[in-house]
Every structure is written in C-alpha cells, then in structure tokens.
Residue, then its C-alpha position, 0 to 999 in steps of 0.5 A: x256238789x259244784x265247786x267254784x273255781x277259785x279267782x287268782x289276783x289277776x282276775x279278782x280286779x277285773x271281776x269287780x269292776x265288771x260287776x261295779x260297771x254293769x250295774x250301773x248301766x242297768x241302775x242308769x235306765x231304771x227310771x226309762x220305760x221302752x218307749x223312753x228306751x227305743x227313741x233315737x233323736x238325731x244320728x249322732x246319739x242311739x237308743x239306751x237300749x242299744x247302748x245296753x246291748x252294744x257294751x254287752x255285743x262287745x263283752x260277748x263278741x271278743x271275750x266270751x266267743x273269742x276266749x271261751x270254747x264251745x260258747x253259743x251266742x245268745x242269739x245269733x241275730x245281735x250281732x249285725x244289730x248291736x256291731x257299731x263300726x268295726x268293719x272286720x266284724x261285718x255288715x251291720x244296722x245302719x246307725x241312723x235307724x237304731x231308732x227303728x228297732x222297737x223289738x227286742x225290747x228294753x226287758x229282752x236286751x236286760x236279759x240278754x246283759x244278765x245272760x252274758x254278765x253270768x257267763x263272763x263270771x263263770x269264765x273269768x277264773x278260767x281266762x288268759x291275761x289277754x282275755x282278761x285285758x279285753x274286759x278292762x278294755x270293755x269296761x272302760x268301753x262301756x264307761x263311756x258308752x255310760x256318759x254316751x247314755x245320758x247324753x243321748x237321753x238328755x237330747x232325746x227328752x229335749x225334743x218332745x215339748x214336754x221336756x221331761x226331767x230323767x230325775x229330780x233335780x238337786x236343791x239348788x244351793x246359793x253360791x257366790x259369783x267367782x271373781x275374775x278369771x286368774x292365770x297360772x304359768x304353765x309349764x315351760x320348754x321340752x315337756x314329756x306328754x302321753x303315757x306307755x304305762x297303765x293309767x288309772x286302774x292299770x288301763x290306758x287307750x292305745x290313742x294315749x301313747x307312745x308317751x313323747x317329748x314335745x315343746x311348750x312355749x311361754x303360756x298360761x292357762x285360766x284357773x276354772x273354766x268359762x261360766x254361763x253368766x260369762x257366755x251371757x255377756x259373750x252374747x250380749x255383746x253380739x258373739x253369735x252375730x259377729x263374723x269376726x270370732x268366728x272361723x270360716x267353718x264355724x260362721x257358715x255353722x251358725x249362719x246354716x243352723x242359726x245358732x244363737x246360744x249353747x245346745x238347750x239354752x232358751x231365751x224366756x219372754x221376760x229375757x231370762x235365760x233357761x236350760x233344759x238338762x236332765x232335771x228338766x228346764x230351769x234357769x241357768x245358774x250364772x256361776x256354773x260352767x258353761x256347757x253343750x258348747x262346740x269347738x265353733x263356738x269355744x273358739x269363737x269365745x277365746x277370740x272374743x275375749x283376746x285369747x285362745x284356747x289351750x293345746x292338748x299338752x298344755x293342758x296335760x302338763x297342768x293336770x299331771x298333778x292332779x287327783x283324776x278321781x277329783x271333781x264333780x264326775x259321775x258317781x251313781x244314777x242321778x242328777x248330773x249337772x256342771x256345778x258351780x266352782x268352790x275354789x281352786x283350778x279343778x281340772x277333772x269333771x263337770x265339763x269337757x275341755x275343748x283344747x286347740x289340738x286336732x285328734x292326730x296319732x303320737x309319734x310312734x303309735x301303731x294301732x292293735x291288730x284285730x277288730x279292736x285296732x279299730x277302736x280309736x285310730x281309724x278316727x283320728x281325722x277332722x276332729x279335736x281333742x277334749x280333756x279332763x272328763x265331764x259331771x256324766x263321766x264315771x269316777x275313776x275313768x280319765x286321767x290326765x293323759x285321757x284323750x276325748x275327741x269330737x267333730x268342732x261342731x258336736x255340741x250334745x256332749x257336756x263340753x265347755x271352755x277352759x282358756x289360755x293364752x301366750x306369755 
C-alpha cells in the first residue's frame, strides 16, 4: 500500500496556490473551442492555448527537470514550442507564428498541464526551498500570463466581425455620475519606495527592489481615475486632432495608425459611442473608467487637462496604505469589466495606471543568475511603468510596490489614467 508522503509547512502554501492558480487558467478556456484557442491576432498577443502550455513549460522546465531526478519531459518537442524568450533556454518558435500552430490541439495541451500538474504534486513534499521558490515564482508567472489571456482573447474576438462575447455580460446597474475629480497631498520630501522583503503571499519580483530612498516634491494626485464620458468630452474637444498634447513620438502614432478614439471604441451612426469588450459591443458606460488607452494618449489627456501624469513613486507612496486585495480585480471565470467608482480613491484593480515613469532598475538591482534572471531585467529599456493592477488581474497578485511595464504605444491592455499634478 502507497504511502503519501506527508507535506511540511513550507510546502503546504505553495501547493495550494498551485492548484487555486492552475485551475483557474483551465476554468478561463472552458467557454473557448480549438479554433477560438489556436487564433493569434497580432504579435503582441499568443494563442490561449499557448498560454496554457507556456505557464505549464515553466513549471517543467525549471522545476520538475531542474529539481526532480530522473524526470522525462512530456515531449521532448514543447520545449522549442512553448520557450518565450529566455535565451539561455535555446532556439525557440518565432513569436509572430504561434498562430500557426493548429497541432497540439487545445485537449493535447490540457493533458499536458494535468500531465505536469500530478507530477509538481507528486514532488512538492520532496523539494528544496529554492525549488519551491521557483513554483511561487511560476505562479505568479502564470497569474499574469492570466490576465495576459484574456486580453488577448478580447483583441482576437475584436477582429472577426461578428464580434463575439466570451461570457454573458453582467446586468447593468445604474450608477450615479462621479462629481469632479478631487485631489489629495501626496506625500512630500524623502520617501522610501521598493521593497527587499516579500510582498503579497511572501513574493515580490526582483524589478520591485532594492527597497531606496527617493525625493518627492509638493504634488497631488486625483482621487479615481479618468472616466469614459471625461475622454468624450477629451474628444469632442479635437484631443486626437491636436498636435499640441501630443508627444512627437505619440502625434506621428496617431497620425500612422489614425487613431481617433481608445482600442475597441466605436462611433454608431446616430453618434453614440460603443465598446467591444469581453461581453461583446455595447455602449460605453459614462461613469466607468476609461481603459485600452496607451501612455500617447494618457499623456495626451493629462496636458490637455493642464496636468500630468503621476511618477511611479508618487503613486507608491499613496497606495502604500491601501488593501492590495481591494478593488474590482479578478476573482473567477467570467465577465471582466472596469466598473464605475462607488466612493473613496481606489487604488487597486479595474485599470492599470500609466505612470510618468520609465521602466529602469533601482539602484542596487542585480538580476538573478540563470535562466530566470531574465524574467524582467533584459526588458527595462523604452517602456513605462503601470501600477495598481486591472479588473483581469488575479486578486492577491499586486501590491503597492507591484511594477507593470508596457511600450507608450501598447493599448490592448486594460490601462487607463490616473492624474497628478505639482503643488
């Protein structure tokens, strides 16, 4: 007769958010056939399928055939298919063409997460603490490879005329419109920004540190962020057709791509305005937050409105306070939607936040040795830095030190626009 071996403290934690996190990536694609599975509509996103197999590569790659003796890989094939872009992990499929791959199918990649889910089960007792720091790591991977998901999904189903809903959407609940933005001191003088301990669920990325001192002068920041009947009026007012808010960069994006109006906004014949979103086309709510917005156009938006946008640290230093498990973030399968605010400055969920700030190291930052030193350092060139987690980020994944990043032009995230401005 088998006996299990019995799970210590440090390894009970992990397991269960192993299993909480992989299950919920399975329950995310459980509306999807292959074919919805397999599309690919523009570089920047991947198939959910791969997605799937990517997070389930990482698991096996740098845990189970690191970590665990004698393990044989599922198929030797997955890992020049599913590698993304760590270099010390050799050749791999060209990004642009993960589109391409209608083999495996959807059901092979899901028997190849329950091949891999048993076997981390089955070794967890077993593994050492830097093994078992490699799974809260993969989890945390995979809970934004989560978010990843649906987004890409959300721009794959934009493109077919049909425009498809995912999921029901939710029943729509009148709210009241919110009264003019309000502004609140932020803090002021030498303020310590980062973290070198753990962050939510003992976990923090490397990017997030060295915890360091830097200098914040008089400012204030907006209670909520910026709405969608705000960005009417930004356009009403000739936003998109005045060179003046715009950066160089961003005035020759809008002009290239003759962008009018956030991703998946649309302009009806009796001149309402409608969004596509993951509950298919319906018309914007006015009170809700504006989103699929890039750092061009929030930028754009803070000068049209004789302001700024927040540095990364000003932001920090008001969040620091608040709940990180707070705010319409992502909970279960289903409809995923900024919602309008309800009272009081919510700094965590419904949208990410542009900040002012380029993605650069902290002083003092080192990346890690390995493979997995390349999980966010290499990247710290041309992009800006988001904060306070969206309405498709796990709950319990941010904190107020948590450092999104994206290029100014990238859009088909759920990003929007808190504002600041100098005292």
């Amino acid at each position: 007769m088998r006996t299990e071996p019995a799970i210590s403290a440090a390894a009970e934690a992990p397991a269960r958010r192993f299993s909480v996190v992989r299950a919920l990536s399975a329950a995310m694609v459980s509306t999807l056939s292959d074919a919805d599975a397999t599309l690919q509509s523009m570089d920047d996103a991947s198939p959910a399928k791969w997605h799937l197999a990517h997070t389930t590569w990482f698991f096996e790659t740098f845990v189970l055939r690191d970590h665990v003796p004698g393990y044989q890989l599922v198929d030797p094939r997955f890992p020049f298919l599913f590698n993304s872009y760590y270099e010390a992990e050799g050749q791999r499929h060209a990004r642009p063409r993960r589109g391409m791959l209608s083999r495996p199918s959807l059901d092979e990649i899901l028997a190849y997460r329950a091949a891999v889910d048993s076997a981390i089960c089955d070794a967890i007792p077993m593994l050492s603490p830097d093994a078992l720091a490699l799974i809260a790591l993969g989890c945390q991977h995979e809970q934004q490879h989560q978010e990843l998901l649906l987004t890409d999904i959300l721009h794959h189903f934009s493109v077919n005329p049909l425009e498809p809903a995912v999921w029901p959407g939710a029943a729509k609940v009148p709210v009241e419109m919110p009264g003019p933005i309000g502004w609140i001191p932020g803090a002021e003088g030498i303020a310590t920004v980062g973290t070198d301990a753990p962050g939510s669920d003992d976990f923090a990325f490397d990017c997030e540190g060295p915890r360091h001192r830097t200098l914040l002068p008089p400012h204030a920041l907006a209670d909520r962020t910026v709405t969608n009947g705000e960005w009417a009026a930004f356009i009403a007012d000739g936003g998109y057709a005045e060179p003046r808010h715009w950066l160089s960069d961003g005035w020759a994006w809008v002009q290239a791509n003759q962008i009018t109006a956030p991703l998946y906004w649309r302009r009806e014949a009796d001149g309402a305005w409608t969004r596509f979103g993951l509950d298919g086309r319906r018309a914007i709510d006015p009170a809700a937050p504006v989103t699929h917005v890039s750092f061009f156009e929030a930028d754009a938006y803070a000068s049209w409105a004789g302001v700024r946008l927040p540095t990364e640290f000003e932001w920090e230093a008001a969040a620091a306070k608040a709940d990180p498990r707070s705010g319409n973030q992502l909970d279960a399968a289903g409809p995923v939607e900024p919602r309008p605010s309800t009272g009081g400055p919510a700094w965590f969920g419904d949208v990410w936040e542009w900040t002012g700030s380029a993605y650069r190291p902290y002083p003092g930052f080192r990346a890690a040795e390995g493979a997995v030193g390349e999980y966010n350092g290499k990247f710290m060139s041309g992009q800006f830095v988001l904060r306070g987690g969206s309405c498709a980020t796990p709950r319990g994944h941010v904190r107020a030190s948590y450092r999104n990043f994206f290029y100014p032009h990238q859009r088909w995230q759920f990003t929007g626009v808190r504002l600041a401005k100098d005292l």
